[in-house]
C-alpha positions as CSV (number, residue, x, y, z in Angstrom):
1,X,103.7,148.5,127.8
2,X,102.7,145.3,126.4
3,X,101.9,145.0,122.4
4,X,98.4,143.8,123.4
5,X,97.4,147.2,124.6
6,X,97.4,148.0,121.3
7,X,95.6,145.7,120.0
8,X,91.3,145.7,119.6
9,X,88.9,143.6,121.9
10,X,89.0,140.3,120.0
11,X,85.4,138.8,119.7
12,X,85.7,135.1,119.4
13,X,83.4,133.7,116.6
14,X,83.1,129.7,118.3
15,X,79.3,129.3,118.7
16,X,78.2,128.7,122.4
17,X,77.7,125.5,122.6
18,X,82.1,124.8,121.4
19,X,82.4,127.9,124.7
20,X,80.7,126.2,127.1
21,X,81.9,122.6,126.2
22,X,86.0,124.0,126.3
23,X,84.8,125.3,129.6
24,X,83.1,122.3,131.2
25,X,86.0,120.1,129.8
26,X,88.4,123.0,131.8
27,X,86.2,122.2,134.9
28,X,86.1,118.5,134.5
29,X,90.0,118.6,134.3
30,X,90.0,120.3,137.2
31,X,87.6,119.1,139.5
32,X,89.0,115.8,139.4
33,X,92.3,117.2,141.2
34,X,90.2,119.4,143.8
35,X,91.5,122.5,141.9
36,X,89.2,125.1,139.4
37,X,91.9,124.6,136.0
38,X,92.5,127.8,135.6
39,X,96.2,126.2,134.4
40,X,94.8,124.4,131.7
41,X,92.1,127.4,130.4
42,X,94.7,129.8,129.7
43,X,97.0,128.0,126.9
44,X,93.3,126.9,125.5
45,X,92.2,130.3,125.5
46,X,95.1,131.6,123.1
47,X,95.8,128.2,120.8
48,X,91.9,127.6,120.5
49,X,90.4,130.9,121.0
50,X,93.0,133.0,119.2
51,X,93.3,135.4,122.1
52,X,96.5,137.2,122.6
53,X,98.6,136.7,126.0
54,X,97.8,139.8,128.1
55,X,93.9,139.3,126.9
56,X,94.0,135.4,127.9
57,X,95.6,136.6,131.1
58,X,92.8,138.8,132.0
59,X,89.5,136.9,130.7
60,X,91.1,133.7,132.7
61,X,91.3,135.9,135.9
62,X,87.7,136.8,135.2
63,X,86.5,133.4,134.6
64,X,88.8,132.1,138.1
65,X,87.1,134.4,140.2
66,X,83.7,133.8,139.1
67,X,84.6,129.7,139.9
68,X,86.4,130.6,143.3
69,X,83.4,132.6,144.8
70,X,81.0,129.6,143.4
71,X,83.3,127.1,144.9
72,X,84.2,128.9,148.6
73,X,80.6,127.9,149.8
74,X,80.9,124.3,149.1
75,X,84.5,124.5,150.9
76,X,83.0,126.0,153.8
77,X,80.7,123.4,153.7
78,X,83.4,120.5,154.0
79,X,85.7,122.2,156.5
80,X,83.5,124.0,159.1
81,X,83.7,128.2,159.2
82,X,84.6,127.8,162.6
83,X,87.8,125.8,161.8
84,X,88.7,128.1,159.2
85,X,88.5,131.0,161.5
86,X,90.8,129.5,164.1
87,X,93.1,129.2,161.4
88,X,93.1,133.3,160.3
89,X,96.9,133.7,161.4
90,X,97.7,131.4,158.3
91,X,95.8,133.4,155.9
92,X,96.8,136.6,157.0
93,X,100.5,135.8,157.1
94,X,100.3,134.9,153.2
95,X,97.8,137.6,152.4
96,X,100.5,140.0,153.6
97,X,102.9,139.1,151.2
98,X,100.3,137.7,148.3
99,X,98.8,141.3,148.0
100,X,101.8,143.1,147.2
101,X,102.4,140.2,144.8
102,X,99.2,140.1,142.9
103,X,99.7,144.0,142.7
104,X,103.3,143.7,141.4
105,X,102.6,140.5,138.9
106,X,99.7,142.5,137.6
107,X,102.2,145.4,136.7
108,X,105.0,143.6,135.6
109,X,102.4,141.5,132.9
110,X,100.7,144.9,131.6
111,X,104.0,145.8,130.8
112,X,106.0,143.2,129.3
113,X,106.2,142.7,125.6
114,X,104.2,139.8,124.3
115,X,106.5,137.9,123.4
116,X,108.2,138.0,126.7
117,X,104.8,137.6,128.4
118,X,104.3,134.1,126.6
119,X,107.9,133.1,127.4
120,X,107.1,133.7,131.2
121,X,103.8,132.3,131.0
122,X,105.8,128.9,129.3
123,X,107.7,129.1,132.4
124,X,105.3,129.1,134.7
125,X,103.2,126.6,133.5
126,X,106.1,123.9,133.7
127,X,106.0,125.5,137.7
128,X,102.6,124.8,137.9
129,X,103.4,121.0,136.2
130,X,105.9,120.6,139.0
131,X,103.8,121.7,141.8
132,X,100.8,119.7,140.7
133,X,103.1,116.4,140.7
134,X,104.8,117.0,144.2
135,X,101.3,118.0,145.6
136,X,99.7,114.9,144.5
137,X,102.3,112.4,144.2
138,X,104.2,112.6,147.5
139,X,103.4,113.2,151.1
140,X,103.9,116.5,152.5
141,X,105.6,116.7,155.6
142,X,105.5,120.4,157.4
143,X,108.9,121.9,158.2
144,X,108.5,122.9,161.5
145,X,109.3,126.3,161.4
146,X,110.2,128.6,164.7
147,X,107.6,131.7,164.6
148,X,110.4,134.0,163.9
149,X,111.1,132.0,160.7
150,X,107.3,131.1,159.7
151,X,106.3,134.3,159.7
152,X,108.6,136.3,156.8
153,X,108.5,132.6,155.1
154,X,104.9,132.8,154.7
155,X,105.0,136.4,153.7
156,X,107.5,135.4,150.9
157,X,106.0,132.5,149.5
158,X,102.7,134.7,149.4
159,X,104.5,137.6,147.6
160,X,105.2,134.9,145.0
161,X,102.2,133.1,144.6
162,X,100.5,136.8,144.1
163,X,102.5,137.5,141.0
164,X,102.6,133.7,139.4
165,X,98.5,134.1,140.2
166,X,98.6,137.5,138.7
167,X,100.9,136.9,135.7
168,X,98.4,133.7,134.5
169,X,95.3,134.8,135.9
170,X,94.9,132.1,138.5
171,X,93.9,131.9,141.8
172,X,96.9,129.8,142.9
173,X,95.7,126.9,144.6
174,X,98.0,124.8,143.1
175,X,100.6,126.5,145.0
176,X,99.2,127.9,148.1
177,X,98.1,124.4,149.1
178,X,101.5,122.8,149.5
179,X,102.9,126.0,150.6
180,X,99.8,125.5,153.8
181,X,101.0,122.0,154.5
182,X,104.4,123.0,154.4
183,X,104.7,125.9,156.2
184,X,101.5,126.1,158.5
185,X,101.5,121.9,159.0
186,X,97.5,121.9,158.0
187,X,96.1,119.2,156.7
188,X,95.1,118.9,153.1
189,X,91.5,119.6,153.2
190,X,91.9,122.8,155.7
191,X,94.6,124.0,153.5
192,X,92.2,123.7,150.3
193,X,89.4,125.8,151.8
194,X,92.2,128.7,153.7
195,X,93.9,128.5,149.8
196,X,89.8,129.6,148.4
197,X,90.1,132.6,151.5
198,X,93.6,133.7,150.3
199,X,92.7,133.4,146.9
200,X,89.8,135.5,146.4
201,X,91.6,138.6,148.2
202,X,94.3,138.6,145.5
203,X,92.7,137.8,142.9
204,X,90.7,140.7,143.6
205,X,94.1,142.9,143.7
206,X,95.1,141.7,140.9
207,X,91.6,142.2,138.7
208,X,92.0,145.6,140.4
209,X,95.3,146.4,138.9
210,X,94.7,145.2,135.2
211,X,91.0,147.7,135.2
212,X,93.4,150.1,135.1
213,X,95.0,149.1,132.2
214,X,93.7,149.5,128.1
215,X,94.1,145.4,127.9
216,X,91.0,145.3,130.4
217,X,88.6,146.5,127.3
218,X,88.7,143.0,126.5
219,X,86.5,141.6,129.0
220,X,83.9,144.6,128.3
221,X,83.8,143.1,124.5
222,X,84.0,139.5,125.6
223,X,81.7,139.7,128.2
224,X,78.7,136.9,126.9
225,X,82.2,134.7,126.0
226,X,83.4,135.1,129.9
227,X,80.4,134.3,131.3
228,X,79.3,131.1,128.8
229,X,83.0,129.6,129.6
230,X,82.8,130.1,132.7
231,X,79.2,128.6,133.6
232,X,80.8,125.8,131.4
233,X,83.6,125.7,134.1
234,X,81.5,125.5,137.4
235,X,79.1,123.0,135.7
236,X,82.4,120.9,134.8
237,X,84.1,121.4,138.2
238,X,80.8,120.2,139.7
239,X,81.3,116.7,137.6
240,X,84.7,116.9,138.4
241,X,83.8,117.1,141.8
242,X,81.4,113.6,141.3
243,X,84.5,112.1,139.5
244,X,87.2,112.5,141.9
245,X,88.7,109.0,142.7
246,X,87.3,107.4,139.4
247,X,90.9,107.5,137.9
248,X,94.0,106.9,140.2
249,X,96.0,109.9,140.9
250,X,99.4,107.8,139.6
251,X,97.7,107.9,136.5
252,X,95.5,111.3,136.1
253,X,98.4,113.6,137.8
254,X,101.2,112.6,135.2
255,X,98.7,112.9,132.3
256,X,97.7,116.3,133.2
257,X,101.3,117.6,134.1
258,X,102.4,116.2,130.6
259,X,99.3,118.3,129.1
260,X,100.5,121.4,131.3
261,X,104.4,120.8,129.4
262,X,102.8,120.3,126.1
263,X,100.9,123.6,126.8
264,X,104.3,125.2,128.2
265,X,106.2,123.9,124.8
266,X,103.2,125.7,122.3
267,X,102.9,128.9,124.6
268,X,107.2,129.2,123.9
269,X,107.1,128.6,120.8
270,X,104.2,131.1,120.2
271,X,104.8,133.8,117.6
């Protein structure tokens, strides 16, 4: 099991106002890109906030799915319901697979050692770098696959997205979205909203799997700290949202992958 089972609730001592600000500036990050910054809460809630990994993990799940059910509507709202529906193939074919993998991530991250948990969490953020530049930076062309092919392809790449979701309590967006244009040949726009419809499922698995764990006493103690970040977050995303285009991608996409490696470099080194 991991160390920080055995360690108490930490109750963060920032006043509201720093909370809410990290979280707006979260949002802000994020909204800009089209994505909630999940990515870039989690290294801030363990350098800034002091928590450790396995608590971080689990308040930043908390906080994503409380941003992913504000932000479905508005999706919905850009890419008609109906579209969406004609499109629930895609989303069940990677909710297959990113069940199982939110289930399994969630297991493996209760029980790894903290230090091997902040190791993988380095990892994975250098992923999440990558993805972000290849997402944004190049044009995705759709591979074409024959149905027999597509099929256990999208239930893999789901599997995998479940447990990188699970592992850094993310809903995955920066993944599933390439992995929709890729696989599935959707557009970017219908792939954002179908990513929100496969997202909230697993994140839900995944939230399901660490209540089961002693590590989930620290959103109970947190719980004014969760829900002050993450109002911080939507109001953010929301300006985000108004800002998106202000600052070229060529510029705002390498900044904020060098901020994910930075983040990747602190979380390895982390004692």
């Amino acid at each position: 099991m991991s160390t920080d089972q055995t360690l108490p609730p930490l109750r963060p001592t920032h006043s509201t106002p720093v909370v809410f600000g990290a979280g707006a500036a979260i949002g802000v990050l994020g909204g800009m890109i089209g994505l909630g910054g999940a990515e870039f809460r989690l290294p801030l809630l363990i350098s800034l906030f002091g928590f450790a990994a396995l608590s971080a993990v689990i308040l930043n799940k908390a906080m994503s799915l409380v941003v992913v059910l504000v932000a479905l509507p508005a999706r919905l709202a850009a890419v008609s319901a109906a579209d969406i529906a004609a499109r629930w193939p895609v989303a069940v074919n990677l909710l297959a697979g990113s069940l199982l993998g939110a289930w399994a991530g969630a297991t493996w991250a209760v029980r790894m050692r903290s230090a091997t948990l902040y190791k993988v969490l380095a990892a994975l953020m250098v992923l999440m770098a990558a993805a972000l530049m290849v997402t944004h930076t190049t044009t995705l062309d759709a591979l074409a696959l024959p149905l027999w092919a597509q099929i256990p392809a999208g239930v893999a790449a789901g599997f995998g997205i479940g447990v990188v979701a699970a592992i850094m309590g993310v809903a995955g967006g920066e993944l599933l979205i390439p992995t929709i244009v890729l696989l599935f040949g959707e557009d970017i726009k219908t792939a954002g909203s179908l990513s929100l419809l496969v997202s909230l499922p697993t994140m839900l698995v995944a939230f399901a799997r660490y209540s089961r764990d002693g590590s989930f006493a620290v959103l109970g103690a947190n719980l004014r700290f969760t829900a002050v970040m993450a109002t911080g977050s939507v109001a953010g995303a929301v300006l985000g949202g108004l800002l998106l285009g202000v600052f070229p991608d060529l510029v705002l996409i390498p900044a904020l992958a060098v901020i994910l490696l930075v983040s990747a470099v602190k979380l390895a080194r982390h004692d």
